[in-house]
Gaussian input, Z-matrix of N, CA and C with variables (Angstrom, degrees):
# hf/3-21g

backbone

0 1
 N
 C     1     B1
 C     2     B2     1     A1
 N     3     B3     2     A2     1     D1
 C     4     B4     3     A3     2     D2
 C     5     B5     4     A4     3     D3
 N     6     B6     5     A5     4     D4
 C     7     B7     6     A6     5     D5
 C     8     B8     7     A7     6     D6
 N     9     B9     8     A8     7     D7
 C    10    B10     9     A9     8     D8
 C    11    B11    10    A10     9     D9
 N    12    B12    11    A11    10    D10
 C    13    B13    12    A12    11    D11
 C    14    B14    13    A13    12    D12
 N    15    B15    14    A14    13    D13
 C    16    B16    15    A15    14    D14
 C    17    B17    16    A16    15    D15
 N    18    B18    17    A17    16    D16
 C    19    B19    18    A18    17    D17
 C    20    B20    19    A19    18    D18
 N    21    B21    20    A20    19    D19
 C    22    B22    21    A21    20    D20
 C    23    B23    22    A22    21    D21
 N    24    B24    23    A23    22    D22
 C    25    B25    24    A24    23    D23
 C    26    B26    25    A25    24    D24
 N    27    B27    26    A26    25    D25
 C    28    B28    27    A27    26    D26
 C    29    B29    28    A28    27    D27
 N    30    B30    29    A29    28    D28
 C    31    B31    30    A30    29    D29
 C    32    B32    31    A31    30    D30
 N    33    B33    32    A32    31    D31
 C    34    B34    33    A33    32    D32
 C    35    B35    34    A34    33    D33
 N    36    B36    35    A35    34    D34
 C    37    B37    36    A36    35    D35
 C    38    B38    37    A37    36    D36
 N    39    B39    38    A38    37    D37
 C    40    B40    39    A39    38    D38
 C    41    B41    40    A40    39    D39
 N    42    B42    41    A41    40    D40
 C    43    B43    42    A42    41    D41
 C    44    B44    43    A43    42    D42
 N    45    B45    44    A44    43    D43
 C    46    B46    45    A45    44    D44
 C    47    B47    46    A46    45    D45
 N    48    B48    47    A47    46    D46
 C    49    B49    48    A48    47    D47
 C    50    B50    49    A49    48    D48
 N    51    B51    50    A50    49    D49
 C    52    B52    51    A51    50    D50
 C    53    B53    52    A52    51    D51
 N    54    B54    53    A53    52    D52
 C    55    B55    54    A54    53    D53
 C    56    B56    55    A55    54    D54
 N    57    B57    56    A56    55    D55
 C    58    B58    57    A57    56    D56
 C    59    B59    58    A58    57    D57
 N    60    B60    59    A59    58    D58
 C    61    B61    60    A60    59    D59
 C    62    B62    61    A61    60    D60
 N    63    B63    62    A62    61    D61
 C    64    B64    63    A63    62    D62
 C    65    B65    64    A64    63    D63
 N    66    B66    65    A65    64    D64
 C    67    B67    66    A66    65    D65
 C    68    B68    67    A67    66    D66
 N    69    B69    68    A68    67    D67
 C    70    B70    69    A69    68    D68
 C    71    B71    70    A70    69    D69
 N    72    B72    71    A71    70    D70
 C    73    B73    72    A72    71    D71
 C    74    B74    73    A73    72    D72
 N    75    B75    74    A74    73    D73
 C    76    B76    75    A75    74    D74
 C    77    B77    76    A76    75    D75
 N    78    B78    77    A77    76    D76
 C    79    B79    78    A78    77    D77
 C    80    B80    79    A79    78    D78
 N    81    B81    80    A80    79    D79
 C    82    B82    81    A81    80    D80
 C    83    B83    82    A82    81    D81
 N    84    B84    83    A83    82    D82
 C    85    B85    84    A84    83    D83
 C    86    B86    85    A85    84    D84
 N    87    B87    86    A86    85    D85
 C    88    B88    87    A87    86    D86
 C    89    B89    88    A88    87    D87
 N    90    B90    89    A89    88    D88
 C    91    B91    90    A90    89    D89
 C    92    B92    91    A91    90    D90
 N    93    B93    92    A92    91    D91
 C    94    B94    93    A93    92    D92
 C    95    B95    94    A94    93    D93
 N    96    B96    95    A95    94    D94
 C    97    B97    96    A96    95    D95
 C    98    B98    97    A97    96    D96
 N    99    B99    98    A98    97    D97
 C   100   B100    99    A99    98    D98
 C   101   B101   100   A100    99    D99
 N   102   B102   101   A101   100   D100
 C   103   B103   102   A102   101   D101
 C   104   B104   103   A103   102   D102
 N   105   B105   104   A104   103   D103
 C   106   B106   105   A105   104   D104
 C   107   B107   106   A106   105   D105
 N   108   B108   107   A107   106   D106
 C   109   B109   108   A108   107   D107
 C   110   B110   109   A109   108   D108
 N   111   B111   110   A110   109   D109
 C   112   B112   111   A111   110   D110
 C   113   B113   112   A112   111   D111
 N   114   B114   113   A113   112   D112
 C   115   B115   114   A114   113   D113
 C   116   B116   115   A115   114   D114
 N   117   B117   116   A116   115   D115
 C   118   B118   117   A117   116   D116
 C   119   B119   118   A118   117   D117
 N   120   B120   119   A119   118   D118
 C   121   B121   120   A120   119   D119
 C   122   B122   121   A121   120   D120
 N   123   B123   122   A122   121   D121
 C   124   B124   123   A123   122   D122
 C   125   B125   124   A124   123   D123
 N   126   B126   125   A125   124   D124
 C   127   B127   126   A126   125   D125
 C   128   B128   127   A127   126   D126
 N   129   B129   128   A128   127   D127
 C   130   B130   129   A129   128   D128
 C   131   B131   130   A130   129   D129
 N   132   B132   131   A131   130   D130
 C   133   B133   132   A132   131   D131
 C   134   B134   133   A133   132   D132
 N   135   B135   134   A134   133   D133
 C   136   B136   135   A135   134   D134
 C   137   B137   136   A136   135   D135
 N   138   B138   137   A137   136   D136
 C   139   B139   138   A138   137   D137
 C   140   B140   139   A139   138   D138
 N   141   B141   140   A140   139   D139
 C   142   B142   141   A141   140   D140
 C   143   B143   142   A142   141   D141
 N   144   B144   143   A143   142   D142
 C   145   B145   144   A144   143   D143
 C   146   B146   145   A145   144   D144
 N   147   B147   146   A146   145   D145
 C   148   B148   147   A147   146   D146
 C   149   B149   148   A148   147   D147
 N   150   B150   149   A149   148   D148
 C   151   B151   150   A150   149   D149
 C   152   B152   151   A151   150   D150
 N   153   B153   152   A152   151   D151
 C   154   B154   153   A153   152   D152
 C   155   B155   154   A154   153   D153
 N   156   B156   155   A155   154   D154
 C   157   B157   156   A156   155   D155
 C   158   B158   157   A157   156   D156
 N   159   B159   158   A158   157   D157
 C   160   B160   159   A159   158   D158
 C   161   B161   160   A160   159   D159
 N   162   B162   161   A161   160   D160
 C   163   B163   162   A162   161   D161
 C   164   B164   163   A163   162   D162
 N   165   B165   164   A164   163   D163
 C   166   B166   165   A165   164   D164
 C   167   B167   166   A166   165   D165
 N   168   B168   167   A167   166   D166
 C   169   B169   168   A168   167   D167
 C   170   B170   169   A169   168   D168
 N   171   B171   170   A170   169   D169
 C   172   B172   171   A171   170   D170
 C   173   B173   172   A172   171   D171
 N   174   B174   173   A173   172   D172
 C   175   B175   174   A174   173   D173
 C   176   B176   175   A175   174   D174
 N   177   B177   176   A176   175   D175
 C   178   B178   177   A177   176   D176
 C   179   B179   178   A178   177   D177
 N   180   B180   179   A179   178   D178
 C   181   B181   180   A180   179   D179
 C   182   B182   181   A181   180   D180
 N   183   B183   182   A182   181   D181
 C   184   B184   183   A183   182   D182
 C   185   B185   184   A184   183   D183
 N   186   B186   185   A185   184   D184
 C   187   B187   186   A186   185   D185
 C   188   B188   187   A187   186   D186
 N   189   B189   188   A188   187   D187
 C   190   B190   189   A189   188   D188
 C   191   B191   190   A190   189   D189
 N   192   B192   191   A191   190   D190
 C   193   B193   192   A192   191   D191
 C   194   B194   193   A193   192   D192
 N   195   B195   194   A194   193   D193
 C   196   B196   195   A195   194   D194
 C   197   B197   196   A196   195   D195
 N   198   B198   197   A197   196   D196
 C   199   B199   198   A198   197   D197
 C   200   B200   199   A199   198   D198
 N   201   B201   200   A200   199   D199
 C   202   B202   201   A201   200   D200
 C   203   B203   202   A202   201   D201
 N   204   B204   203   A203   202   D202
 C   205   B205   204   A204   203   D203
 C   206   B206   205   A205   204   D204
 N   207   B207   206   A206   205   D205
 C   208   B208   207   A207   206   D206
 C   209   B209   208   A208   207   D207
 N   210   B210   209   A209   208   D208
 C   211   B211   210   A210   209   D209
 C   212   B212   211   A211   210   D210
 N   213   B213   212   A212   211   D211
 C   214   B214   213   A213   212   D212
 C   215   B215   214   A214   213   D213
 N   216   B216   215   A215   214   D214
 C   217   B217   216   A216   215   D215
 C   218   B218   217   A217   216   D216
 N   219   B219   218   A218   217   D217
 C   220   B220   219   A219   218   D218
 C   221   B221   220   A220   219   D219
 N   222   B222   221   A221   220   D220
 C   223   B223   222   A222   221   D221
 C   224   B224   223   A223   222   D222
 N   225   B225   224   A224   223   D223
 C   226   B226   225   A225   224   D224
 C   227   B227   226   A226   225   D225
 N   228   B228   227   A227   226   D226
 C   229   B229   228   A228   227   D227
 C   230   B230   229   A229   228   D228
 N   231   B231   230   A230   229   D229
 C   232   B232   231   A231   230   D230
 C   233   B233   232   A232   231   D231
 N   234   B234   233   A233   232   D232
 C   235   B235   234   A234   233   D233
 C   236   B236   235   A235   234   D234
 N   237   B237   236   A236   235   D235
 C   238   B238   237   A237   236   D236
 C   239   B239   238   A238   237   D237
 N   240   B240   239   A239   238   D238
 C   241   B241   240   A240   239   D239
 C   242   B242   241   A241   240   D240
 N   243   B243   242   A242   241   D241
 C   244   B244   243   A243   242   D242
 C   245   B245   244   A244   243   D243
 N   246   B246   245   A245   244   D244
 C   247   B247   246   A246   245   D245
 C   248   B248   247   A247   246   D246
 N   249   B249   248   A248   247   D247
 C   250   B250   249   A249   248   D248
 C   251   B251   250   A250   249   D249
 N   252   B252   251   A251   250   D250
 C   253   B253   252   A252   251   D251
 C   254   B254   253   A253   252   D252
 N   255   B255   254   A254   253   D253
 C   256   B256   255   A255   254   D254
 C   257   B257   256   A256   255   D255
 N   258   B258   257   A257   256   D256
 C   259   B259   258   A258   257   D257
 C   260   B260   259   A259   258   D258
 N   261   B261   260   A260   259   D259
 C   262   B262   261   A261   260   D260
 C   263   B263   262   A262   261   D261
 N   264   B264   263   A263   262   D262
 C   265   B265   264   A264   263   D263
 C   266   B266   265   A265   264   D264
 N   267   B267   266   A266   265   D265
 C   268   B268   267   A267   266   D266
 C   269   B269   268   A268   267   D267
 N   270   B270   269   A269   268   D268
 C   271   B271   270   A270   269   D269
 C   272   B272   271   A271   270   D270
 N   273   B273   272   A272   271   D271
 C   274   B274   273   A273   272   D272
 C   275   B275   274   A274   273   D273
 N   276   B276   275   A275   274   D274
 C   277   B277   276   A276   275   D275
 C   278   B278   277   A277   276   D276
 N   279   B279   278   A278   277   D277
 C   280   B280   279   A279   278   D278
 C   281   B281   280   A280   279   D279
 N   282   B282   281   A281   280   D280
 C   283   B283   282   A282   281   D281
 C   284   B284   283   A283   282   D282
 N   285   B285   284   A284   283   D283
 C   286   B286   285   A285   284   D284
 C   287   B287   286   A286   285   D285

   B1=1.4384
   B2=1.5281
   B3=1.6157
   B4=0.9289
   B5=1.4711
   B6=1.6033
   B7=1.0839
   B8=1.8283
   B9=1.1834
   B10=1.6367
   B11=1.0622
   B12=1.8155
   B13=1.0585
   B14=1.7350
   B15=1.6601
   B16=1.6378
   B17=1.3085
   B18=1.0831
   B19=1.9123
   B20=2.0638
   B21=1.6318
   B22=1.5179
   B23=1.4949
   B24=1.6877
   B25=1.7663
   B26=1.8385
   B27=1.1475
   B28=1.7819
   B29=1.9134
   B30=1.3439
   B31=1.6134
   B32=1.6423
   B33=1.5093
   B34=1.9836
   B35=1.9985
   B36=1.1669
   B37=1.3335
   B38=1.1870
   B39=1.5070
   B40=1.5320
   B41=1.8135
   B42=1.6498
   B43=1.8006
   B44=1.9210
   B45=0.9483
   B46=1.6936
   B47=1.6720
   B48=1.1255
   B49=1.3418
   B50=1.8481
   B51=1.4443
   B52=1.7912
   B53=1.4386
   B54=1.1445
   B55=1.5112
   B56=1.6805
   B57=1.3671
   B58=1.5728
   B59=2.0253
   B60=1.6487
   B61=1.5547
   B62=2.1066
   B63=1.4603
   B64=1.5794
   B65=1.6569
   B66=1.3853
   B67=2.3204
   B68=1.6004
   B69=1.5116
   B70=1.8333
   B71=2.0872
   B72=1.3634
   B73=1.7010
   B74=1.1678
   B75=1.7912
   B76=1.1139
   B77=1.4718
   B78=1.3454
   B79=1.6448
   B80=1.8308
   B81=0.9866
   B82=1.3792
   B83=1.8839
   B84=1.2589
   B85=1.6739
   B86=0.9239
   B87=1.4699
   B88=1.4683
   B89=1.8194
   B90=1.3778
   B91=1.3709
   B92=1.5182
   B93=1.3261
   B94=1.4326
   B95=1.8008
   B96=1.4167
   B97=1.6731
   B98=1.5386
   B99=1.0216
   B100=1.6678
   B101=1.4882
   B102=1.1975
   B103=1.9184
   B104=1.2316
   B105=2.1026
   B106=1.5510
   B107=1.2035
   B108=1.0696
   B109=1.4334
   B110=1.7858
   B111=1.3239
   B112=1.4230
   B113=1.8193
   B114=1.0605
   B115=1.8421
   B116=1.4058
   B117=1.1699
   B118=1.4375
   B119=1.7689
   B120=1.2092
   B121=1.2560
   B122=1.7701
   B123=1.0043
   B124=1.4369
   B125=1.8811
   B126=1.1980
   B127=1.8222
   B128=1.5271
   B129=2.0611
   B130=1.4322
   B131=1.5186
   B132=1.4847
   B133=1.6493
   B134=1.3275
   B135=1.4170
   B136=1.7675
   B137=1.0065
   B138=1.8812
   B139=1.3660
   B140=1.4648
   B141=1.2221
   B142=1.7863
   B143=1.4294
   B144=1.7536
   B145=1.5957
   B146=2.0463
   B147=1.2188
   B148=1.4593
   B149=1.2634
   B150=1.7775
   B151=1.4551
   B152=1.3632
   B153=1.0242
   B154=1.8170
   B155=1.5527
   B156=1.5963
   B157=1.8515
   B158=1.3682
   B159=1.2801
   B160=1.4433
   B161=1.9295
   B162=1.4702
   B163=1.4849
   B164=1.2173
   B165=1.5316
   B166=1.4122
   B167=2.1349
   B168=1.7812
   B169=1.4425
   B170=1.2052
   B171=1.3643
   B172=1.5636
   B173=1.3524
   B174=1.2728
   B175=1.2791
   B176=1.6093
   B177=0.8888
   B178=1.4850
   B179=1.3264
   B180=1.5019
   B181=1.3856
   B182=1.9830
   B183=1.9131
   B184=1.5117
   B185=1.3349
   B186=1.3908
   B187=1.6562
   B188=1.2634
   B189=1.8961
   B190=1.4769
   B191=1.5900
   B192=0.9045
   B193=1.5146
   B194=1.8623
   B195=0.7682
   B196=1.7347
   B197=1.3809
   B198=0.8470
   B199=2.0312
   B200=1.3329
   B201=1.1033
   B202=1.1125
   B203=2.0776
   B204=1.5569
   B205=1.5769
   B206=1.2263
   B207=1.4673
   B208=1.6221
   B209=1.2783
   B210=1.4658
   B211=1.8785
   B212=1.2638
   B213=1.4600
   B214=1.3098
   B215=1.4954
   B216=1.0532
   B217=1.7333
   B218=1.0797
   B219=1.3566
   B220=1.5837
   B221=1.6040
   B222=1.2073
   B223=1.9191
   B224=1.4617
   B225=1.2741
   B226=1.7000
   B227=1.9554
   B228=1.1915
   B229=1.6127
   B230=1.4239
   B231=1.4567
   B232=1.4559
   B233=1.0373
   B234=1.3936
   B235=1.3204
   B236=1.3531
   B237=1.3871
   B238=1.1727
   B239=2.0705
   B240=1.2414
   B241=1.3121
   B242=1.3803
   B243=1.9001
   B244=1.5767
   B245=1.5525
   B246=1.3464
   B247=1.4124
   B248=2.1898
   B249=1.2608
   B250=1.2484
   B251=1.5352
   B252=1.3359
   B253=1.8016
   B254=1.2764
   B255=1.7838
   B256=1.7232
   B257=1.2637
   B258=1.4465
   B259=1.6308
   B260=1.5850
   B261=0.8940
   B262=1.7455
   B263=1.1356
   B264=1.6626
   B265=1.1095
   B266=2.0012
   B267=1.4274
   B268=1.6045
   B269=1.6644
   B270=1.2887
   B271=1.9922
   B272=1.4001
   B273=1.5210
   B274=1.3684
   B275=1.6287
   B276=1.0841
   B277=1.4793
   B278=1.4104
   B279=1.4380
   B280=1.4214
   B281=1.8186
   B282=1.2383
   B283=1.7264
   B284=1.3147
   B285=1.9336
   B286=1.7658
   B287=1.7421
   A1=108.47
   A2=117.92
   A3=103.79
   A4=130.25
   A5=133.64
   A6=144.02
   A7=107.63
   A8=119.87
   A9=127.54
   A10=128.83
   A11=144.60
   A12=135.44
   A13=83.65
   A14=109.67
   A15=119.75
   A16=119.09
   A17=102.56
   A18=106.27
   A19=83.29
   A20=113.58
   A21=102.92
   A22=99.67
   A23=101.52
   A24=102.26
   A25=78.83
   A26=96.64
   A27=120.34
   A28=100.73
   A29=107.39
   A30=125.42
   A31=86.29
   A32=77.79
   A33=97.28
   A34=101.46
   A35=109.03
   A36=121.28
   A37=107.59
   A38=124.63
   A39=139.79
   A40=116.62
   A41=99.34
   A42=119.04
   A43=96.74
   A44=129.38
   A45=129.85
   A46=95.17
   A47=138.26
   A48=134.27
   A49=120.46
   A50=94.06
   A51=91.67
   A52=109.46
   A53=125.94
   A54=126.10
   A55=111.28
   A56=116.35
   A57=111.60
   A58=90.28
   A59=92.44
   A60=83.63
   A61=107.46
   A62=106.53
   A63=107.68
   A64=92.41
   A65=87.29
   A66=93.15
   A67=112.49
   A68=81.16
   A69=91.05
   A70=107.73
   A71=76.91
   A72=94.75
   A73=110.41
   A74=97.50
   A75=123.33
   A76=147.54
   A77=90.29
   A78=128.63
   A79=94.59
   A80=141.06
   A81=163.47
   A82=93.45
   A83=101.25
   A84=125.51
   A85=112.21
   A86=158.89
   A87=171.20
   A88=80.62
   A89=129.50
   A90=114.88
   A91=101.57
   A92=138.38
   A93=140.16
   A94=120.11
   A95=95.82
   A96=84.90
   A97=88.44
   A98=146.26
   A99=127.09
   A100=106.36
   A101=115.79
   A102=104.26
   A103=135.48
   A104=97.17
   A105=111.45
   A106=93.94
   A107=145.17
   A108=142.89
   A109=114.47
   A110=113.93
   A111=128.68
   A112=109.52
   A113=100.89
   A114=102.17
   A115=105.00
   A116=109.25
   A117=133.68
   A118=119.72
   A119=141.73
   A120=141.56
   A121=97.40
   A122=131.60
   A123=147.90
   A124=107.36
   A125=111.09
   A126=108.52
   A127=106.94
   A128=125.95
   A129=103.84
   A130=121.46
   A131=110.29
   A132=116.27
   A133=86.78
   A134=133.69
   A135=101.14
   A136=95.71
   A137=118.52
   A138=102.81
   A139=122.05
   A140=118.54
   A141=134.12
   A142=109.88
   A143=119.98
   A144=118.91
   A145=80.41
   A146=110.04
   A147=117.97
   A148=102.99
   A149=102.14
   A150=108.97
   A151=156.54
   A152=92.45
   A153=130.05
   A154=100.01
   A155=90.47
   A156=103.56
   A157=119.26
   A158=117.65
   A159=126.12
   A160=110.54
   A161=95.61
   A162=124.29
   A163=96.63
   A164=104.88
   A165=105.19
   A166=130.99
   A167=92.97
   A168=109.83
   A169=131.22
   A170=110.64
   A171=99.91
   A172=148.19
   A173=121.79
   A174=98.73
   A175=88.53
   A176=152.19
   A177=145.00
   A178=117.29
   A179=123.39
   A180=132.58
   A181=93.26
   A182=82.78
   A183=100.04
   A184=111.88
   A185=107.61
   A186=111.37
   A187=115.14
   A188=123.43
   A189=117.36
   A190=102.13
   A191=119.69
   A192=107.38
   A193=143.31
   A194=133.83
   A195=135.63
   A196=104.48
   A197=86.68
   A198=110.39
   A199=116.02
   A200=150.65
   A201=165.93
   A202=115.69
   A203=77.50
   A204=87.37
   A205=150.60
   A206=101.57
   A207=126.01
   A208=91.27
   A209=113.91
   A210=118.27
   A211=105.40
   A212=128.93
   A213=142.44
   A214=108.38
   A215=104.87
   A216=110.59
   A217=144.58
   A218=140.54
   A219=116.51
   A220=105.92
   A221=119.31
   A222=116.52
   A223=109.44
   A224=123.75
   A225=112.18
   A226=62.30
   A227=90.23
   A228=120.22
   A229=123.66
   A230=130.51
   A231=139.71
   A232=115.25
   A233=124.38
   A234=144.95
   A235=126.60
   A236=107.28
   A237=108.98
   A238=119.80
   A239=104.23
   A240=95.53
   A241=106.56
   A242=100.60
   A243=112.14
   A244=110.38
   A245=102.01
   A246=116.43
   A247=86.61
   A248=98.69
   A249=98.65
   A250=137.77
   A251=87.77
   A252=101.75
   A253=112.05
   A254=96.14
   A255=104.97
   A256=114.54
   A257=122.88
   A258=121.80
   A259=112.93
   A260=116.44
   A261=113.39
   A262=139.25
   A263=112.77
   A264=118.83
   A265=106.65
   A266=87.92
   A267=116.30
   A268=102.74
   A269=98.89
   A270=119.02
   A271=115.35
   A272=118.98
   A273=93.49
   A274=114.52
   A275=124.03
   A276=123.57
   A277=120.45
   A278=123.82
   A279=146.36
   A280=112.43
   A281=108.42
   A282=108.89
   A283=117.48
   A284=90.57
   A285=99.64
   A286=91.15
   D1=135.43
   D2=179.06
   D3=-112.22
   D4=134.60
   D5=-155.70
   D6=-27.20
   D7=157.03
   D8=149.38
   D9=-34.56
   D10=124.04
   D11=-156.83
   D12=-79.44
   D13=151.46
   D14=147.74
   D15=-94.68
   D16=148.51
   D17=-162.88
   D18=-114.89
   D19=123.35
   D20=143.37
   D21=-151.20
   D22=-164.34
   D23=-154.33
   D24=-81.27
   D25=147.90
   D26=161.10
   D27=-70.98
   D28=135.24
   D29=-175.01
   D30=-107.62
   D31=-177.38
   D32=-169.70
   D33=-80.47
   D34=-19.81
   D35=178.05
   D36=-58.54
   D37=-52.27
   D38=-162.20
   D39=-68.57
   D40=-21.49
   D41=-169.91
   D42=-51.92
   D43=-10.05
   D44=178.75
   D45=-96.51
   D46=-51.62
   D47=-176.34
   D48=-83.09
   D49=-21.43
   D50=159.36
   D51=-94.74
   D52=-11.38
   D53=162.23
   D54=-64.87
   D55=-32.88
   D56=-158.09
   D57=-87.01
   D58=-39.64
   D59=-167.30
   D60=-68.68
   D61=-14.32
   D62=-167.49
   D63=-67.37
   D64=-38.79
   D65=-179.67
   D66=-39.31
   D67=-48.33
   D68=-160.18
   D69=-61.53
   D70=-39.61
   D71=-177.88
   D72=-32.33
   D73=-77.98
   D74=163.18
   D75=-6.26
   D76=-61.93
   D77=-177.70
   D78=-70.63
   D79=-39.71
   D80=-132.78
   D81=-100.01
   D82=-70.38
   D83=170.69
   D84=-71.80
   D85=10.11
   D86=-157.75
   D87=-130.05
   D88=-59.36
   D89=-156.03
   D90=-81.85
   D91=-27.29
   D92=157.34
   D93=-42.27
   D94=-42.59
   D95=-171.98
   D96=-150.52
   D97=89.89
   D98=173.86
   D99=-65.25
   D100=-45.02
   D101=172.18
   D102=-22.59
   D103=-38.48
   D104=-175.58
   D105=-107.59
   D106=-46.10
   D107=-161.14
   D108=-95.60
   D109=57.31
   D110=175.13
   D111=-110.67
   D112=133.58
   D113=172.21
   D114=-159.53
   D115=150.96
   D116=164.44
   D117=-4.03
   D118=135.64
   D119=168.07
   D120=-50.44
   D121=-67.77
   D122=-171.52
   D123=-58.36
   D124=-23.59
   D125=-165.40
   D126=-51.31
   D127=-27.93
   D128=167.89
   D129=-48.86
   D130=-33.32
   D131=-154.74
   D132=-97.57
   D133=-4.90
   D134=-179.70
   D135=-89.73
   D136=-29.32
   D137=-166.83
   D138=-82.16
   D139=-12.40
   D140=154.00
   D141=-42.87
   D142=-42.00
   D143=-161.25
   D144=-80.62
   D145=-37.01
   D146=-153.63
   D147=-44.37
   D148=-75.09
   D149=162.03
   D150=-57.47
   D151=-1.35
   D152=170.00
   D153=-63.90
   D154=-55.18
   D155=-171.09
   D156=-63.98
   D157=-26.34
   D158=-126.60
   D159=-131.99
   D160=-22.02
   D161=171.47
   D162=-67.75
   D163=134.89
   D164=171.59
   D165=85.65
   D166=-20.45
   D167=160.99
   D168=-73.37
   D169=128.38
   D170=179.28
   D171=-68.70
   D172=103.27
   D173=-144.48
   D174=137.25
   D175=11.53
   D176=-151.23
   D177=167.44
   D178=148.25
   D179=-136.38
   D180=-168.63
   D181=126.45
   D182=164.07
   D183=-150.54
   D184=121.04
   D185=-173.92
   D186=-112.78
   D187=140.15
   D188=-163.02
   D189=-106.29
   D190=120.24
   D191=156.22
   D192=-81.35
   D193=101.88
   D194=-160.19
   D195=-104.60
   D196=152.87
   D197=167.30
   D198=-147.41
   D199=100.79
   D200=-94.93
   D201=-39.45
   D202=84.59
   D203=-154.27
   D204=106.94
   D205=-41.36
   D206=-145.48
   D207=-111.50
   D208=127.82
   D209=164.71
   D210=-42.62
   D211=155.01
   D212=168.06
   D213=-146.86
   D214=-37.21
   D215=169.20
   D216=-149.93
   D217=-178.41
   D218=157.63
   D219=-150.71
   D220=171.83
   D221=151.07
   D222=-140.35
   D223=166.54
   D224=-156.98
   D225=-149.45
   D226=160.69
   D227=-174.82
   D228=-170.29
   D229=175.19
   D230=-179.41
   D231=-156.18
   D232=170.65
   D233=142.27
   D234=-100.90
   D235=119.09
   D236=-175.72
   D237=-126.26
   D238=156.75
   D239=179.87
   D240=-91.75
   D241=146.95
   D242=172.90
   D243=-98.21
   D244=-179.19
   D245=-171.44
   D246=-60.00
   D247=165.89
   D248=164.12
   D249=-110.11
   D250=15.34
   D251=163.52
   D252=-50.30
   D253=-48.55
   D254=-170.65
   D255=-74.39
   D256=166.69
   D257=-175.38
   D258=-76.52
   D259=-155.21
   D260=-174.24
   D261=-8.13
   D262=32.16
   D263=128.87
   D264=106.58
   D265=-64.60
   D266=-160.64
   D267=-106.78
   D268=160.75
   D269=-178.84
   D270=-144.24
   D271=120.52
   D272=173.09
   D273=-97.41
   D274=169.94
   D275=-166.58
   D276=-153.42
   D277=107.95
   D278=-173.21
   D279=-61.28
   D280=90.03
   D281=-174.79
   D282=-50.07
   D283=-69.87
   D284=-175.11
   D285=-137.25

């Protein structure tokens, strides 16, 4: 049986292993709809430079998941501002 996943924030180090798991994602949702789920030959490596960039901004969120060691998951998220009709201003919002 294998241990409890650990959940912590993804570092700028990790942007090659949330790239491999965004592939897998990817690859996953490509067989559901390929119409919607088409991107670039290159989209692992932009999204490696992406998160490279973006780790560590305020305003922005990347979480690793492990099981004895080993990536198993992730979710990347933000904060973003709303229109200002609405009250407090801000939204946070779940990417991948």
């Amino acid at each position: 049986m294998s241990a409890a996943p650990t959940i912590r924030a993804a570092s700028k180090t990790d942007s090659r292993v949330l790239a491999e798991l965004w592939s897998a994602m990817a690859e996953q949702h490509r067989g559901y709809d390929q119409s919607v789920w088409s991107w670039s030959d290159d989209a692992p490596q932009r999204w490696r430079r992406e998160w490279s960039q973006q780790i560590g901004r305020r305003g922005t969120v990347a979480m690793l998941a492990e099981t004895n060691d080993r990536p198993v998951g992730f979710i990347s998220g933000c904060v973003t501002k709303i229109p200002a009709v609405f009250e407090g201003g801000k939204s946070g919002k779940i990417l991948d």
